[in-house]
N, CA, C and O atoms as a CHARMM CRD file, in Angstrom:
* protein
*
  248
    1    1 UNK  N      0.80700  -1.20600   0.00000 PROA 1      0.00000
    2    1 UNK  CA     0.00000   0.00000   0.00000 PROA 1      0.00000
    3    1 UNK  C      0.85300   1.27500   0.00000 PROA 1      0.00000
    4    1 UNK  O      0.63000   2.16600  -0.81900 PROA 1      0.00000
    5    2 UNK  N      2.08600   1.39000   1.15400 PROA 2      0.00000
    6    2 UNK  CA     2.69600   2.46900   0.85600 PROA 2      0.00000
    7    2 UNK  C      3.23700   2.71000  -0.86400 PROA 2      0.00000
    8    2 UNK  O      3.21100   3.79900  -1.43800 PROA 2      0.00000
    9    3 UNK  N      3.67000   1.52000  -1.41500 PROA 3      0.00000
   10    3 UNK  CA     4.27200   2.07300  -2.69000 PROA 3      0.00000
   11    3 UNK  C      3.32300   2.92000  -3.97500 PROA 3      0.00000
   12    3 UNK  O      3.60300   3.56800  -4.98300 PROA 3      0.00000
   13    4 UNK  N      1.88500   2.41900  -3.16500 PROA 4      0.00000
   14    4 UNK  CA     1.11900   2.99300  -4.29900 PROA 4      0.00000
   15    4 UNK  C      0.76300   4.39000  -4.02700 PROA 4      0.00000
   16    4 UNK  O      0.43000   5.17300  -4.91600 PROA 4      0.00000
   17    5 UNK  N      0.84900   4.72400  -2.63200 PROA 5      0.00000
   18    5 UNK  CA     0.88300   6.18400  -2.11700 PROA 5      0.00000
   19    5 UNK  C      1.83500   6.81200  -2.96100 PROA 5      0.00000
   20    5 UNK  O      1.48000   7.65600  -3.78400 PROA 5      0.00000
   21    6 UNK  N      3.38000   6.35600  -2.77700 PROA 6      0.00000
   22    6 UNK  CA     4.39400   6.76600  -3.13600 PROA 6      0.00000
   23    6 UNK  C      4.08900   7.37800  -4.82600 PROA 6      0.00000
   24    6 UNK  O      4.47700   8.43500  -5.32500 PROA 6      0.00000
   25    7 UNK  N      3.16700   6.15700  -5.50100 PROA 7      0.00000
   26    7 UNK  CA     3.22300   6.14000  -7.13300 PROA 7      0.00000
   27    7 UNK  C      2.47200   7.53200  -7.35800 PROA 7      0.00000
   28    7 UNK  O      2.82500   8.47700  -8.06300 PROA 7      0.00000
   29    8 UNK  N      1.51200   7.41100  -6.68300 PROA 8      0.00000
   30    8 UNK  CA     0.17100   8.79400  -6.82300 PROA 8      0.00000
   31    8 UNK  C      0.90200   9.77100  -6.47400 PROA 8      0.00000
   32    8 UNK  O      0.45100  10.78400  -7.00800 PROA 8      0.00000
   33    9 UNK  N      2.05000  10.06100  -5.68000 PROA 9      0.00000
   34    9 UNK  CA     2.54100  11.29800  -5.09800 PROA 9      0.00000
   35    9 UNK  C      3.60500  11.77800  -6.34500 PROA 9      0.00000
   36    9 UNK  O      3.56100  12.90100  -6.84700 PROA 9      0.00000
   37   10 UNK  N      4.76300  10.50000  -6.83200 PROA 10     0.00000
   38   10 UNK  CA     5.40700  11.39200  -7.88100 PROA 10     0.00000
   39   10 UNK  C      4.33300  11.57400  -9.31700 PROA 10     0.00000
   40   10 UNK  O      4.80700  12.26800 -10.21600 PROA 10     0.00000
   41   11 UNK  N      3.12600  11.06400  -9.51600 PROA 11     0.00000
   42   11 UNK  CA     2.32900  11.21400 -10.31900 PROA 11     0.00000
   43   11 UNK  C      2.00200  13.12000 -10.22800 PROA 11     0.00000
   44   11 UNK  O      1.99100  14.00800 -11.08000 PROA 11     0.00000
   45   12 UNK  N      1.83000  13.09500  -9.10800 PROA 12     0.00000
   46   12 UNK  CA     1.21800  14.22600  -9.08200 PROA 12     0.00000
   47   12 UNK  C      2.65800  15.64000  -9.20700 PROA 12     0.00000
   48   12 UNK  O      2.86000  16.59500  -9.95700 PROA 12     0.00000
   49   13 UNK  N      3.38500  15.01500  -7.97300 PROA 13     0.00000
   50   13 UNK  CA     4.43500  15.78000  -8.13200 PROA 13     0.00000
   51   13 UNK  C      4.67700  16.36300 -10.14400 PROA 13     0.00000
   52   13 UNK  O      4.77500  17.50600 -10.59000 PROA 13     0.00000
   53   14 UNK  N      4.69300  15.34600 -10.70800 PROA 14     0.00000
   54   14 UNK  CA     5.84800  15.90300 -12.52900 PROA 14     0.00000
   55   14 UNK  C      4.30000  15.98000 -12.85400 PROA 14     0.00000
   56   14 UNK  O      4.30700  15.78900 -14.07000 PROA 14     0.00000
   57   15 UNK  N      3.05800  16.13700 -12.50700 PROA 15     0.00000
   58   15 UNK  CA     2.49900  16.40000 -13.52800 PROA 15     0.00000
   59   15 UNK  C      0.83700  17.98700 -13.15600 PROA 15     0.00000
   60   15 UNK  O      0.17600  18.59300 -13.99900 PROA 15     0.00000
   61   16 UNK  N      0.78700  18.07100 -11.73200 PROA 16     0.00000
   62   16 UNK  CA     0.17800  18.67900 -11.55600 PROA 16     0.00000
   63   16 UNK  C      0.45300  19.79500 -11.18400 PROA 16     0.00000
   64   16 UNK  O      1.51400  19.87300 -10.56400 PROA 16     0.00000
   65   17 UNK  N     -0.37500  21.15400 -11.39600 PROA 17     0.00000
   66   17 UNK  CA     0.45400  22.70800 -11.06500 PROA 17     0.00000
   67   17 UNK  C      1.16600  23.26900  -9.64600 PROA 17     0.00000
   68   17 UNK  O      0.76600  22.87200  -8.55100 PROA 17     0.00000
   69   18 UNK  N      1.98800  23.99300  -9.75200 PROA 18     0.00000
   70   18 UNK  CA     2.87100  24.55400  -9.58300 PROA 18     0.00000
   71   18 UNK  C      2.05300  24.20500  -7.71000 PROA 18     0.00000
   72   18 UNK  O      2.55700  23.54300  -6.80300 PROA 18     0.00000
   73   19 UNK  N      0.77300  24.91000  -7.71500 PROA 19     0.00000
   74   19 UNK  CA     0.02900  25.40000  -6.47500 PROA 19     0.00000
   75   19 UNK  C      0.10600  24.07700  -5.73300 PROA 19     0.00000
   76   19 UNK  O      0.70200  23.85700  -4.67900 PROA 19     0.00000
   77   20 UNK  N     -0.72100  23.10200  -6.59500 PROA 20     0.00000
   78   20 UNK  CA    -1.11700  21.54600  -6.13200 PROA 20     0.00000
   79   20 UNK  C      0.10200  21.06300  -5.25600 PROA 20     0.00000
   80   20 UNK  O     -0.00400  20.75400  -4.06900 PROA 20     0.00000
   81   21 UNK  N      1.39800  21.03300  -6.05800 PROA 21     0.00000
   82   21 UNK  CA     2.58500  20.55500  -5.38000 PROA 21     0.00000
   83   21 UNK  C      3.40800  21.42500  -4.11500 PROA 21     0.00000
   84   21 UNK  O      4.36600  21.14300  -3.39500 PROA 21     0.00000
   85   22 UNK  N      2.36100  22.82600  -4.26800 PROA 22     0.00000
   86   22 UNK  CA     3.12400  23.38600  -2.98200 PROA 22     0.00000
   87   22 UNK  C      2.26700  23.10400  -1.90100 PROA 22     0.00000
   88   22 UNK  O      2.58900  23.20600  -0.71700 PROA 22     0.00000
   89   23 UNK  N      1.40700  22.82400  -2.23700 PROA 23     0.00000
   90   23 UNK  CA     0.20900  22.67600  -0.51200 PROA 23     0.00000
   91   23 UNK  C      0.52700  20.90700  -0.58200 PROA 23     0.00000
   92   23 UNK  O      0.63100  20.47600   0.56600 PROA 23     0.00000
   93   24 UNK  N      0.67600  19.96700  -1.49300 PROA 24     0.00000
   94   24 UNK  CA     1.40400  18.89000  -0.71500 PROA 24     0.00000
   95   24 UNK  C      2.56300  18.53600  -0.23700 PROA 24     0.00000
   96   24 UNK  O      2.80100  17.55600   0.46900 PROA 24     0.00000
   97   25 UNK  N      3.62700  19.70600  -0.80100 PROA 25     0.00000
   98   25 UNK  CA     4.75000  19.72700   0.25200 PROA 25     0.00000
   99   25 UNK  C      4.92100  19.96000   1.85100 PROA 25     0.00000
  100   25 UNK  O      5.55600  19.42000   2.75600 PROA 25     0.00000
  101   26 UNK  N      3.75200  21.37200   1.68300 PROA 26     0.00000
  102   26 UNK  CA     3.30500  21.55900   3.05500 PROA 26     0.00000
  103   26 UNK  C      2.75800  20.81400   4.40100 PROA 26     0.00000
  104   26 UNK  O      2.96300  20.94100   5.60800 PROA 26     0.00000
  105   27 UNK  N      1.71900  19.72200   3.32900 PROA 27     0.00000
  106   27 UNK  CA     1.12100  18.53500   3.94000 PROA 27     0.00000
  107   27 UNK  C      2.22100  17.78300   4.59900 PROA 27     0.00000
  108   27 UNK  O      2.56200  17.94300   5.77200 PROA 27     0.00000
  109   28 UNK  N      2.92900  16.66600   3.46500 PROA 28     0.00000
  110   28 UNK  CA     4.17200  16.15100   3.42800 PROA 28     0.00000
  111   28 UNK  C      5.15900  16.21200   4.50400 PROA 28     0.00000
  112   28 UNK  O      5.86200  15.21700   4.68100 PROA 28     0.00000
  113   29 UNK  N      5.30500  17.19600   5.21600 PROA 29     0.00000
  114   29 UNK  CA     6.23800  18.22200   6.29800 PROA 29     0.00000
  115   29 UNK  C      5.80800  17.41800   7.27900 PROA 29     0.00000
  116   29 UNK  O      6.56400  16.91200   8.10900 PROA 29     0.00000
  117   30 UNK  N      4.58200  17.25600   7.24200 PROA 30     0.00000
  118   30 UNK  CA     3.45700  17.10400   8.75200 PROA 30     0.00000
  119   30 UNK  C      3.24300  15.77700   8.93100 PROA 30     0.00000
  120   30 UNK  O      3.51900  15.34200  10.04900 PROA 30     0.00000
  121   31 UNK  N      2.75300  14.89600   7.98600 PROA 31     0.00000
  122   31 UNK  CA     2.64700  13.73200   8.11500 PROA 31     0.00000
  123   31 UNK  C      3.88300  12.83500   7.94300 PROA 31     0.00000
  124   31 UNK  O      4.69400  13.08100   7.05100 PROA 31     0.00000
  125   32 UNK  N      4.07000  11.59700   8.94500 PROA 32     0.00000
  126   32 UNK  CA     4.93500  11.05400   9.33600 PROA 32     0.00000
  127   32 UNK  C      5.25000   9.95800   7.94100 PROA 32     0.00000
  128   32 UNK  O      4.09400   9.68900   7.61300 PROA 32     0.00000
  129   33 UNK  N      5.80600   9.49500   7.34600 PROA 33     0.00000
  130   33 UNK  CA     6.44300   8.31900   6.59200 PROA 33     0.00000
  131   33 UNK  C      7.64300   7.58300   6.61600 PROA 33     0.00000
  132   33 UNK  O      8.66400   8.25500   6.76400 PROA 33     0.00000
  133   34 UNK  N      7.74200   6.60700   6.52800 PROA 34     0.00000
  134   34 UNK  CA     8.95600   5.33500   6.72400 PROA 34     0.00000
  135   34 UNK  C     10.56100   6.34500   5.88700 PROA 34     0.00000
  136   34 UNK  O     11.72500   6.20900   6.26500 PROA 34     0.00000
  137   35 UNK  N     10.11700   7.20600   4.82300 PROA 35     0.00000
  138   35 UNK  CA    11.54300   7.26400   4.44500 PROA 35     0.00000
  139   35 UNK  C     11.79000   9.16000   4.89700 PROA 35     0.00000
  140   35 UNK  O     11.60800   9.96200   3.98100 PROA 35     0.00000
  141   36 UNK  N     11.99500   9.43500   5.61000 PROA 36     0.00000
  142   36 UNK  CA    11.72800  10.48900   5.93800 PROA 36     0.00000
  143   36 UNK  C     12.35900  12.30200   5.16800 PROA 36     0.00000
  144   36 UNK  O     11.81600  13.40700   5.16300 PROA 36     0.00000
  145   37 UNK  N     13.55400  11.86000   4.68100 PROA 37     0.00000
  146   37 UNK  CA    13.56400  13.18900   3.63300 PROA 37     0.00000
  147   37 UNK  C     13.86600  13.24300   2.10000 PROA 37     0.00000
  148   37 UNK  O     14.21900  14.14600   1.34200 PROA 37     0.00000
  149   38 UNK  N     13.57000  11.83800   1.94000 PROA 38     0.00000
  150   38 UNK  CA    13.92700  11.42300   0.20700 PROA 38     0.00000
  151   38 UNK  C     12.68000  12.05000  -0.71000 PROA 38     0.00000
  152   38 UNK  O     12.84700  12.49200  -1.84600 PROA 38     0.00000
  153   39 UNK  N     11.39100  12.01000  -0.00600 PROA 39     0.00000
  154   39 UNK  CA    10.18600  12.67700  -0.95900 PROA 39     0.00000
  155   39 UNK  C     10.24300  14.04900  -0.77400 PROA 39     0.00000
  156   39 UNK  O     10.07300  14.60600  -1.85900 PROA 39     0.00000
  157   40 UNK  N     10.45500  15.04400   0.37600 PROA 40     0.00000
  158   40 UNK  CA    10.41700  15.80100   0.50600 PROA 40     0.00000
  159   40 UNK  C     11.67800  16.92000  -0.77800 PROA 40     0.00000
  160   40 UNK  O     11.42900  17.92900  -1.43800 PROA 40     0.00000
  161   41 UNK  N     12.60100  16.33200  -0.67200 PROA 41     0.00000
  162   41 UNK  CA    13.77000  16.61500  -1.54300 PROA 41     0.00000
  163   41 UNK  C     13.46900  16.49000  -2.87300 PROA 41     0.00000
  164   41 UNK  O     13.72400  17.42800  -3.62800 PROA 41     0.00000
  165   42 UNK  N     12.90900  15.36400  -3.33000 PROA 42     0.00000
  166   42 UNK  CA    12.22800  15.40600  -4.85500 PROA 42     0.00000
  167   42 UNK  C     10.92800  16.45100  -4.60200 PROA 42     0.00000
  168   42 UNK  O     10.95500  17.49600  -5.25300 PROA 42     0.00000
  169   43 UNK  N     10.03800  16.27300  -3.89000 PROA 43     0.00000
  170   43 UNK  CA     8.79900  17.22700  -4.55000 PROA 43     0.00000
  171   43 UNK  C      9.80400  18.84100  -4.64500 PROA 43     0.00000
  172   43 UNK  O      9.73400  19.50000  -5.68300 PROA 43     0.00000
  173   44 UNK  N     10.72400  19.34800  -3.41600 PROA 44     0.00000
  174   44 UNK  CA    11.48600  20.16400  -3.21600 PROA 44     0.00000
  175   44 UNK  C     11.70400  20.60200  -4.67500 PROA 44     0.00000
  176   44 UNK  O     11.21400  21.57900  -5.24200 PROA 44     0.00000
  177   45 UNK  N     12.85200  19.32800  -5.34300 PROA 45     0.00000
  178   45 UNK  CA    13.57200  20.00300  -6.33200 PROA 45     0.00000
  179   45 UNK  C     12.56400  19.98600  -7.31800 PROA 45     0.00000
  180   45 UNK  O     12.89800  20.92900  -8.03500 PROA 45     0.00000
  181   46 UNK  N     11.34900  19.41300  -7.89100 PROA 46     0.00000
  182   46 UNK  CA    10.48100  19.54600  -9.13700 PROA 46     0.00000
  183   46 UNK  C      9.63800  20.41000  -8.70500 PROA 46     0.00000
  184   46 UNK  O      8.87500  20.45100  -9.67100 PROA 46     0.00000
  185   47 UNK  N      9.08800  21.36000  -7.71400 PROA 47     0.00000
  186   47 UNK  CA     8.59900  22.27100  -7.31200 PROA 47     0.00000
  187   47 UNK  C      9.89200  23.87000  -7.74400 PROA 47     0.00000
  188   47 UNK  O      9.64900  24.88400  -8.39700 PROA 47     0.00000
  189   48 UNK  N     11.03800  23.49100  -7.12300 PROA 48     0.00000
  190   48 UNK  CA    11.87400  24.48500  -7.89600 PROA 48     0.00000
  191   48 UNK  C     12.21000  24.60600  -9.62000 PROA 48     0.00000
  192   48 UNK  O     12.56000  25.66700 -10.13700 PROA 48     0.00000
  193   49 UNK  N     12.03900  23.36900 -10.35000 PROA 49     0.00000
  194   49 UNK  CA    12.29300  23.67600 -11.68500 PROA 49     0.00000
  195   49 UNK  C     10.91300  23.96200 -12.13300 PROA 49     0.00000
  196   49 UNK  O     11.02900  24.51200 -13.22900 PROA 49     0.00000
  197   50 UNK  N      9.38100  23.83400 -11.74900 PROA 50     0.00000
  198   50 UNK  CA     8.48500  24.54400 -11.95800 PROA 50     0.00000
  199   50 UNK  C      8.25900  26.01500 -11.98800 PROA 50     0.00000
  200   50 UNK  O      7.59400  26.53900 -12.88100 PROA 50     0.00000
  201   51 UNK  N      8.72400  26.58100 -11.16700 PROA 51     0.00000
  202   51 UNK  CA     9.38100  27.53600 -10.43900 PROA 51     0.00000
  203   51 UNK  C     10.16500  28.60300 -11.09300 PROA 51     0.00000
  204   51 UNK  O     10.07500  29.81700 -10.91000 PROA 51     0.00000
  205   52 UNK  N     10.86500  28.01900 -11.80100 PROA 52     0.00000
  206   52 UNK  CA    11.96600  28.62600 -12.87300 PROA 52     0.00000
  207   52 UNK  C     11.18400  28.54000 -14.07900 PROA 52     0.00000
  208   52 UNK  O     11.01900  29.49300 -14.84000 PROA 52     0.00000
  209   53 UNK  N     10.65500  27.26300 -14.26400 PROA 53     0.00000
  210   53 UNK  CA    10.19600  27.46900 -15.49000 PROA 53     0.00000
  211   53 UNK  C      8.90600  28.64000 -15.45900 PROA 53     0.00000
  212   53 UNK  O      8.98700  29.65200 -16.15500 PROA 53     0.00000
  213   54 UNK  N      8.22600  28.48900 -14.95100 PROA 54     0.00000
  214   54 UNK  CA     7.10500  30.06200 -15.35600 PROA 54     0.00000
  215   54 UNK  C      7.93700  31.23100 -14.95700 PROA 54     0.00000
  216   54 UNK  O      7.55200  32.36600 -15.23700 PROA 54     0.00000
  217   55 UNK  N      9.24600  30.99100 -14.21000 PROA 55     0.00000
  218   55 UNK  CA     9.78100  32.67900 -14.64100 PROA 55     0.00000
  219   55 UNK  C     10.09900  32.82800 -15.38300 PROA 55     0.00000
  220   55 UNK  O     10.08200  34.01800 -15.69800 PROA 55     0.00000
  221   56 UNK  N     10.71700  31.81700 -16.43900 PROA 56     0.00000
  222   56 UNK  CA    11.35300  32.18500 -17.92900 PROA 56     0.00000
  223   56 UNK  C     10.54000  32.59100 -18.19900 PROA 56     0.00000
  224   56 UNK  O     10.54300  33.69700 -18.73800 PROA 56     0.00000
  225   57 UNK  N      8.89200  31.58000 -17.85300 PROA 57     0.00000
  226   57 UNK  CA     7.89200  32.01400 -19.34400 PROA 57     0.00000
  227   57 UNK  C      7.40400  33.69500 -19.25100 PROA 57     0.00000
  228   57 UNK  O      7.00100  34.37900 -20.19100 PROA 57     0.00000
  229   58 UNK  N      7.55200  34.05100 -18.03000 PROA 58     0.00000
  230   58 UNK  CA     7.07600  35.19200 -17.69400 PROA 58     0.00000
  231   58 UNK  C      8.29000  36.42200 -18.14500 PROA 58     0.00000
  232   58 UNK  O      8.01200  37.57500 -18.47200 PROA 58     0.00000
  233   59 UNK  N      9.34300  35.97300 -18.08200 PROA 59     0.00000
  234   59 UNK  CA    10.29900  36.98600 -18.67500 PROA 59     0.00000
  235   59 UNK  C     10.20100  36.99200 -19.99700 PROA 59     0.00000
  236   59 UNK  O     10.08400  38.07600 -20.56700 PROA 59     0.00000
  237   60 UNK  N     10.22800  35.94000 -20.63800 PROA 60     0.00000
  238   60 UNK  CA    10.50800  35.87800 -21.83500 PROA 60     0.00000
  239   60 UNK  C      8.72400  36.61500 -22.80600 PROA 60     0.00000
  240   60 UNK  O      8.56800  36.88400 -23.99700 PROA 60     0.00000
  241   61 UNK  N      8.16100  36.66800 -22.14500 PROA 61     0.00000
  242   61 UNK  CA     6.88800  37.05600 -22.32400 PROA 61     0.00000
  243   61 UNK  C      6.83300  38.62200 -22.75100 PROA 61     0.00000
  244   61 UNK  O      6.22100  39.06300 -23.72400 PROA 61     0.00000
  245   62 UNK  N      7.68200  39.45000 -21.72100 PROA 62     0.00000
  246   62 UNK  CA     7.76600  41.06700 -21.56800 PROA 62     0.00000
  247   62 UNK  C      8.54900  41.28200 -23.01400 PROA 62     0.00000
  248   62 UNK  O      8.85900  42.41400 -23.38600 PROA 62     0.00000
């Protein structure tokens, strides 16, 4: 059961917006899990290249 948690979470992580993945990082923080900073570090870093990416789009926009 945990691995399928795990599957739905990087599902969501690479594919849902920018917002979605910051209020489950937030969650994430709070609730307890067996591996304790390996998910946090991935949603971390694909939350930062989201991140970058709409600032390009937004610079490159002006």
């Amino acid at each position: 059961m945990p691995y399928l948690i795990y599957g739905l979470l990087l599902l969501v992580t690479f594919f849902f917006p920018l917002w979605i993945n910051v209020t489950l990082l937030a969650i994430n923080f709070f609730v307890p899990d067996p591996i304790p900073y390996i998910d946090e570090i991935l949603q971390a870093a694909v939350i930062l290249k989201q991140a970058t990416t709409k600032l390009k789009q937004v610079k490159n926009a002006d």
